[in-house]
KOLKOLPA-728631 format. One line per field, with one value per residue (C-alpha): residue in one letter; x, z, y. Coordinates in Angstrom, 1 decimal, always signed. Layout:
% KOLKOLPA-728631
type = (A / ...) $
c1 = (X / ...) $
c3 = (Z / ...) $
c2 = (Y / ...) $
This chain:
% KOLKOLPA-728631
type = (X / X / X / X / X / X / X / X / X / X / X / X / X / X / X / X / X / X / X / X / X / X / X / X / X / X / X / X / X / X / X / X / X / X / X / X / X / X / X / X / X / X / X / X / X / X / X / X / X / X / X / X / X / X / X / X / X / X / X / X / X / X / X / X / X / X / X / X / X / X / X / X / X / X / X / X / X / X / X / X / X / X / X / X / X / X / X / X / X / X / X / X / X / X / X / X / X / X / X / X / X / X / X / X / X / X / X / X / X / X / X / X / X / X / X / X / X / X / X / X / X / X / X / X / X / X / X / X / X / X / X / X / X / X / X / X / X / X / X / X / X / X / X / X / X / X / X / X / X / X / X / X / X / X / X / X / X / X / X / X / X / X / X / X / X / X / X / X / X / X / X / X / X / X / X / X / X / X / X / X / X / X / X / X / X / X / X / X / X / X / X / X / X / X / X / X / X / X / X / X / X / X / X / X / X / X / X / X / X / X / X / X / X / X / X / X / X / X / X / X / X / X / X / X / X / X / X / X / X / X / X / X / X / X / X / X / X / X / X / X / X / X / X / X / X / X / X / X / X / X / X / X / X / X / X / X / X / X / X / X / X / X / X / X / X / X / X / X / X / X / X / X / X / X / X / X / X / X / X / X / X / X / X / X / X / X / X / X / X / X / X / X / X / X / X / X) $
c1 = (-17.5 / -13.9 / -13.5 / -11.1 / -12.4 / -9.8 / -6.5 / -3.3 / +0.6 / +2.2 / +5.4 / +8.7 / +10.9 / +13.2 / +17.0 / +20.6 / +23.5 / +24.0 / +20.6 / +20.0 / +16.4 / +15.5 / +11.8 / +12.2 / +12.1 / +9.1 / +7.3 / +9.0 / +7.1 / +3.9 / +3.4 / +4.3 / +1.8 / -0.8 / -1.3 / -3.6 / -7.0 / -5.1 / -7.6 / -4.3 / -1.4 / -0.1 / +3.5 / +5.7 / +3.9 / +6.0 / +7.3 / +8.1 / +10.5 / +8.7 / +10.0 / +13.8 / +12.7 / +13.4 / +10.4 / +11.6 / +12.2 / +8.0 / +6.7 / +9.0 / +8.0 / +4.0 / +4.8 / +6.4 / +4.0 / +1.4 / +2.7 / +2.3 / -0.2 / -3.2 / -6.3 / -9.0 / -6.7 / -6.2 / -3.1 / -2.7 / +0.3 / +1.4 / +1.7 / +1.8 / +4.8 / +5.3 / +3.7 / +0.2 / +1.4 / +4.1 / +1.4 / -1.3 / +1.7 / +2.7 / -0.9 / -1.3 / +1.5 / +1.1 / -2.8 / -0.9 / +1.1 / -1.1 / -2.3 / -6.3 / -6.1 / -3.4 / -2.5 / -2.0 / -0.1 / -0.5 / +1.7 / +3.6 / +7.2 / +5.0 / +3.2 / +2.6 / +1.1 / -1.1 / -4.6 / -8.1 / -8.7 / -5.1 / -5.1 / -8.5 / -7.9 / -5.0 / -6.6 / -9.8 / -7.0 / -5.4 / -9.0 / -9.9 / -7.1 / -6.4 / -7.5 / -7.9 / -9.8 / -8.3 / -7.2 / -6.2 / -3.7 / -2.9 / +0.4 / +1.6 / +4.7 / +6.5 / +4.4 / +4.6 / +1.1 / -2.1 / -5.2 / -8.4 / -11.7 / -13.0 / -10.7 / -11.1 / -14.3 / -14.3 / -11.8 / -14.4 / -16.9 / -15.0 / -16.5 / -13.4 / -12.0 / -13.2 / -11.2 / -8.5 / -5.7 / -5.2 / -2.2 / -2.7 / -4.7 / -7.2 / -10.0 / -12.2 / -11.3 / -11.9 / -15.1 / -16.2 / -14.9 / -17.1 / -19.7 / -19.9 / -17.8 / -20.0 / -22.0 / -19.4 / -16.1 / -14.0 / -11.7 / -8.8 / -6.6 / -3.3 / -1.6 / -2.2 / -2.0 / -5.3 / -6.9 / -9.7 / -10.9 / -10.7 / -13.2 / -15.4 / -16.0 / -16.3 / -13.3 / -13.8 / -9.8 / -6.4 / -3.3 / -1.0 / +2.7 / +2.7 / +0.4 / +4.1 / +5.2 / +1.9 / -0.7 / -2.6 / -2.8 / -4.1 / -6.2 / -7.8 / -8.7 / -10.8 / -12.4 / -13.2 / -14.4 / -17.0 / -18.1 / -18.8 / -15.9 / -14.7 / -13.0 / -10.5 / -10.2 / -8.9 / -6.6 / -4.9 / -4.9 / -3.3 / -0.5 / +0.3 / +0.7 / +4.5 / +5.9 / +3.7 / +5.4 / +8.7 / +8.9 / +6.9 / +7.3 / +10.1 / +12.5 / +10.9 / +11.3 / +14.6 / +13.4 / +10.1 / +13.2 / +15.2 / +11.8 / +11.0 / +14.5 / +13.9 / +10.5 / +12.0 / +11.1 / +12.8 / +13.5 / +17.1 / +18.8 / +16.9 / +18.4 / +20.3 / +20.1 / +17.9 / +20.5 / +20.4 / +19.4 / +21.9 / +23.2 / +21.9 / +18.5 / +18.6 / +18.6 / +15.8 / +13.7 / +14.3 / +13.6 / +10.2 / +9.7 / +10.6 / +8.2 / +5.3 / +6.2 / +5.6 / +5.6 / +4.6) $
c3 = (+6.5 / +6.1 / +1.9 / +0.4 / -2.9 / -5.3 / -6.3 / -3.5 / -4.3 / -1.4 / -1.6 / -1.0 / +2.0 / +0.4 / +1.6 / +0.4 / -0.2 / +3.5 / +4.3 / +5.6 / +5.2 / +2.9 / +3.3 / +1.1 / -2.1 / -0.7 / -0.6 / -4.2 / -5.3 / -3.5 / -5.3 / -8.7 / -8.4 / -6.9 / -10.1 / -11.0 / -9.8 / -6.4 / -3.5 / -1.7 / -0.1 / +1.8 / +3.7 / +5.6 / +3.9 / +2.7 / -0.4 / +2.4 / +4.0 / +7.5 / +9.3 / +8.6 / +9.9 / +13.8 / +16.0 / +15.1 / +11.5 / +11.2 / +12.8 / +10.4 / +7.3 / +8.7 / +9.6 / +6.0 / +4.1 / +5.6 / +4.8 / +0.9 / +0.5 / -0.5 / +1.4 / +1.0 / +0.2 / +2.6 / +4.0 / +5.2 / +7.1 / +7.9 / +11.7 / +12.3 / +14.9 / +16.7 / +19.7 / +20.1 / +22.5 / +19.8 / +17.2 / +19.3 / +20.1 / +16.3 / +15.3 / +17.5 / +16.8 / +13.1 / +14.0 / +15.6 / +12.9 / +10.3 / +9.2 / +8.6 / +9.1 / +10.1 / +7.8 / +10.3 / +9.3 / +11.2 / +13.6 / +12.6 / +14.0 / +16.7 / +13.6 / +15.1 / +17.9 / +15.7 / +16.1 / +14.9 / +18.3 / +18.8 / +15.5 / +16.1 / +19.9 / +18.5 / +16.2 / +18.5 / +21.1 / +18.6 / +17.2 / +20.5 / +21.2 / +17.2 / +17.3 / +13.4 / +11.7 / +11.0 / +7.7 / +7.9 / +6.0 / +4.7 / +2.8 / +3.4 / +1.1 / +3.8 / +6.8 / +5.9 / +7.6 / +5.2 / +7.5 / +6.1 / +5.4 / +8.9 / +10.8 / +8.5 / +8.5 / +12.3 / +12.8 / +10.3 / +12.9 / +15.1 / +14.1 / +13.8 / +11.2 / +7.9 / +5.4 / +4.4 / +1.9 / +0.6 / -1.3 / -1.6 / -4.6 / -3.8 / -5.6 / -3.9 / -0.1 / -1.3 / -2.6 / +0.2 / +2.6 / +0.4 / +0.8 / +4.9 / +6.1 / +8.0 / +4.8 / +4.4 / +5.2 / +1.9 / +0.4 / -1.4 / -4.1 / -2.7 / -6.2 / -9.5 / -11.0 / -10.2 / -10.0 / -12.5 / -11.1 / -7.6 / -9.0 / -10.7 / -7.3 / -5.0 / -4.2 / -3.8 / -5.1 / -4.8 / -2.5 / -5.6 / -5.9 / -9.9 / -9.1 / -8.1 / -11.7 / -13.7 / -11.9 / -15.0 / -16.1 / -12.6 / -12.8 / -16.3 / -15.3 / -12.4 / -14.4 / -17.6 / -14.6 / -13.4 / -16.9 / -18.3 / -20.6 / -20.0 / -22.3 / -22.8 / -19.0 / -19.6 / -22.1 / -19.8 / -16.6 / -19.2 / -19.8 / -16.5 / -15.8 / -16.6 / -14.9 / -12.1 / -11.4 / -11.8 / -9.4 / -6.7 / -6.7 / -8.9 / -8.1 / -5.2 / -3.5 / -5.2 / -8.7 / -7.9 / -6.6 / -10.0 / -11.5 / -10.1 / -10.9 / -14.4 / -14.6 / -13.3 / -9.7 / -6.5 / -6.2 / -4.5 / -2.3 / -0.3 / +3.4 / +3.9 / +3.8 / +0.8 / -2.4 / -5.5 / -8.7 / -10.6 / -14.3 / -16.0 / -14.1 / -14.5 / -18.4 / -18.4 / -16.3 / -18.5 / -21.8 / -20.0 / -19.1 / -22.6 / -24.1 / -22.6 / -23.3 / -19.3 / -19.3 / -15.5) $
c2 = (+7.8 / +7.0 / +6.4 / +3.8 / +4.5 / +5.1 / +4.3 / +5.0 / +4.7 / +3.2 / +5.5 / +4.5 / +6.3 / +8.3 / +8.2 / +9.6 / +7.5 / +7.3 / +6.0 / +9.2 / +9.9 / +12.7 / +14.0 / +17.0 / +14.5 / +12.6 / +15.8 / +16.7 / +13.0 / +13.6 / +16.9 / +15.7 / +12.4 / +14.7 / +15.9 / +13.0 / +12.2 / +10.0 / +9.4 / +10.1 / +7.9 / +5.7 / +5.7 / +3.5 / +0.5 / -3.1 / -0.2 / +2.7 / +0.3 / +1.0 / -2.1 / -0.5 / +2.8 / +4.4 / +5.6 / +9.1 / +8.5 / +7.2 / +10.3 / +12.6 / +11.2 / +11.1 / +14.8 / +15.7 / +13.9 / +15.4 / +18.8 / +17.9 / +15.7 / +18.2 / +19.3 / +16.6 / +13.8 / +10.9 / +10.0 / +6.3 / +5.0 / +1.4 / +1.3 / -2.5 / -4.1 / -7.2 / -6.6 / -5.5 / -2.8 / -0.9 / -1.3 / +1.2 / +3.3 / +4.0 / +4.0 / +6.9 / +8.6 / +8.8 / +9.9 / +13.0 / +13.5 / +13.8 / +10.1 / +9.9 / +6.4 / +3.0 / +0.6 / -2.6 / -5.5 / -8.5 / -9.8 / -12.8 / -13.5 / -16.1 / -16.8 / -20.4 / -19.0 / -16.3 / -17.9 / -16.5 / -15.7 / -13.8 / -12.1 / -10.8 / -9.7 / -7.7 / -5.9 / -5.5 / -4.4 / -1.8 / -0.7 / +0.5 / +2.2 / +4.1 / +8.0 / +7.1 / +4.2 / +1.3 / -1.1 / -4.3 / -5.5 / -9.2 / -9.5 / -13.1 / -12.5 / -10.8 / -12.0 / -15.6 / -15.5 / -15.5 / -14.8 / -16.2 / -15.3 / -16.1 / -14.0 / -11.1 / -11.0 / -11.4 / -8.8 / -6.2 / -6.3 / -3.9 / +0.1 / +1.3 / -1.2 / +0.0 / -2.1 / -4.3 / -3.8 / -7.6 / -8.3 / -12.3 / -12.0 / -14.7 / -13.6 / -16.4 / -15.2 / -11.5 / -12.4 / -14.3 / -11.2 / -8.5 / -11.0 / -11.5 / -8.9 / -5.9 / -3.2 / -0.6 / -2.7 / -1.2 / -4.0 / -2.9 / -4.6 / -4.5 / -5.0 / -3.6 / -7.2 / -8.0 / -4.8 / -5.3 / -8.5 / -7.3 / -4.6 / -7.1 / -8.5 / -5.7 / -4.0 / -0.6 / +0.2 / -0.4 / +0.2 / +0.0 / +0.0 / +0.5 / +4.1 / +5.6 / +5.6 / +4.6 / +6.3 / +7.2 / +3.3 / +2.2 / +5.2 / +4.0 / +0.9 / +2.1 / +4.6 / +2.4 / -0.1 / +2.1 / +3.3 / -0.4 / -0.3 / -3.7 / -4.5 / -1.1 / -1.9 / -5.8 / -4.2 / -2.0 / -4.4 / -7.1 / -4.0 / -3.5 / -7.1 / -7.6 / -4.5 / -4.3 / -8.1 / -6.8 / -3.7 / -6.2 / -10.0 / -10.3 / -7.4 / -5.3 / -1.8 / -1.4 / -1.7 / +0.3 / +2.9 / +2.6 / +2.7 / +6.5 / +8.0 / +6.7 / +8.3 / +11.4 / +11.3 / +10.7 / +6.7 / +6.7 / +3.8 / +1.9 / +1.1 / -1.7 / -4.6 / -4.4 / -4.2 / -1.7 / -3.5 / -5.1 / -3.6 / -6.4 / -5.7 / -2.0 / -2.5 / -4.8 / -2.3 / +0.7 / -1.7 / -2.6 / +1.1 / +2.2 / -0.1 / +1.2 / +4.5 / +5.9 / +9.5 / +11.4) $
C-alpha cells in the first residue's frame, strides 16, 4: 500500500538570481533534511512554485530530486493544471521521472463552473490515466475553491486515490472525510499549524512547509502523538504556531526562502513575480528564528 504516514517538507524550487533554476542546491537541501526521520518529500507543490515552472523545468527538478532523495523514501510531486488533459500529462511525466505518487490540485480558474460532478470526473479522469497513485489536494488559499466533504469523499472512492493533503484546516470536514471516505484513504495535514489536532482526529501526517527548516519540531509532535504524550505534544504544536504562520499565510514562499538561507540551507529568490522579503521583514524573521533557537 502506498504510505502517507509521516511528516513531508514541501520544498521550495531553487533558483539563482536570474531565475535560473538551480537543481544542484535542491539536491544539496534534500540531503541535508534527509538526515531526520522524513517519510520523504514533496516538489513542485504551492512552496515549489510549480505553477511558475516550464514543462521542462517540472520534469528536471522530478529527475534531480529523485537522484537525492534516498532509497525507500517517497517522493510526491504536485502535478495539478487547468485542464484535465495537462494534469494526466504532468502526472505521468513526473511518474517517469521518478515521482511515487501526484499531488493534484484542483482545477479552479472556471471555478464557477467546478461542480461536484466536474471536480470528481476530473480526478476520476486523471486517476485512470496516473502510472502512480494519486493525492488530492484542497488548498482554497490559492485556488479560491474549497471542495467539501462530499466531493472528497466521492472523489476517494476511485483505487487509485489514496489521500488528500488538506490545507483548509477545517477540522470538522477532515473529520467527517476520515469518517466516510473509503478504509485506507490517508488524510494529511497540509499545515503544521494544526498538526496535532489533525492527528487527534485521524490524519495519518502532514505535508508541512515548516518541516523545511524545523523538521525535528514537526517530527516531535508526531512522535509524542503516537506515544500518548499529549501534553509535551500541545507544547510543541503551540511553538510552532507563530512561525509556521509567518513563512505561510502571513509572508509566504519568499520568507520560507529567507527562512532556509538563514538556517543554512539553500532558500534563494523565488521567480518573479513573487517579491523578496522586505528589510523590515527580514529582521523580524531572524528575531522569530533566533528565538526558538532552530538549529538543522
Amino acid at each position: 500500500m502506498f504510505s502517507l504516514e509521516g511528516i513531508i517538507p514541501p520544498l521550495p524550487t531553487s533558483f539563482d538570481h536570474h531565475e535560473e533554476l538551480l537543481p544542484g542546491k535542491m539536491q544539496q537541501n534534500i540531503k541535508r533534511l534527509a538526515d531526520y526521520g522524513l517519510a520523504g518529500f514533496l516538489v513542485l507543490g504551492s512552496n515549489g512554485e510549480q505553477v511558475n515552472l516550464t514543462e521542462k523545468e517540472r520534469r528536471m527538478v522530478c529527475e534531480k530530486s529523485r537522484e537525492a532523495i534516498p532509497d525507500g523514501k517517497v517522493m510526491l510531486a504536485g502535478t495539478g493544471c487547468q485542464s484535465t488533459r495537462a494534469t494526466i500529462r504532468a502526472s505521468r511525466d513526473a511518474a517517469r521521472a521518478g515521482a511515487d505518487g501526484v499531488l493534484v490540485l484542483n482545477p479552479s480558474y472556471y471555478r464557477g463552473l467546478m461542480s461536484r460532478e466536474a471536480l470528481v470526473a476530473h480526478y476520476r479522469k486523471v486517476a485512470d490515466a496516473s502510472e502512480v497513485p494519486v493525492v488530492v489536494y484542497n488548498m482554497p488559499a490559492n485556488s479560491g475553491l474549497d471542495m467539501d466533504a462530499q466531493t472528497i469523499t466521492e472523489i476517494a472512492v476511485h483505487d487509485n486515490i489514496v489521500g488528500l493533503k488538506d490545507s483548509a484546516g477545517n477540522l470538522v470536514k477532515m473529520g467527517t472525510i476520515i469518517q466516510q471516505a473509503p478504509h485506507g484513504f490517508q488524510v494529511m495535514a497540509g499545515s503544521a499549524g494544526f498538526l496535532l489536532p489533525a492527528l487527534s482526529i485521524g490524519a495519518t501526517g502532514g505535508i508541512l512547509a515548516l518541516a523545511n527548516i524545523a523538521p525535528a519540531a514537526c517530527l516531535a509532535v508526531r512522535q509524542r502523538f503516537l506515544e500518548g504524550r499529549i501534553e509535551e505534544a500541545r507544547r510543541i504544536q503551540l511553538e510552532m504556531i507563530p512561525l509556521n504562520t509567518a513563512v505561510t499565510r502571513q509572508w509566504g514562499v519568499p520568507a520560507l526562502k529567507e527562512a532556509m538561507d538563514y538556517m543554512g540551507l539553500y532558500g534563494g529568490p523565488s521567480r518573479s513575480p513573487l517579491m523578496a522579503v522586505s528589510s523590515e521583514t527580514r529582521e523580524c524573521l531572524h528575531h522569530m528564528l533566533n528565538e526558538r533557537n532552530l538549529q538543522l
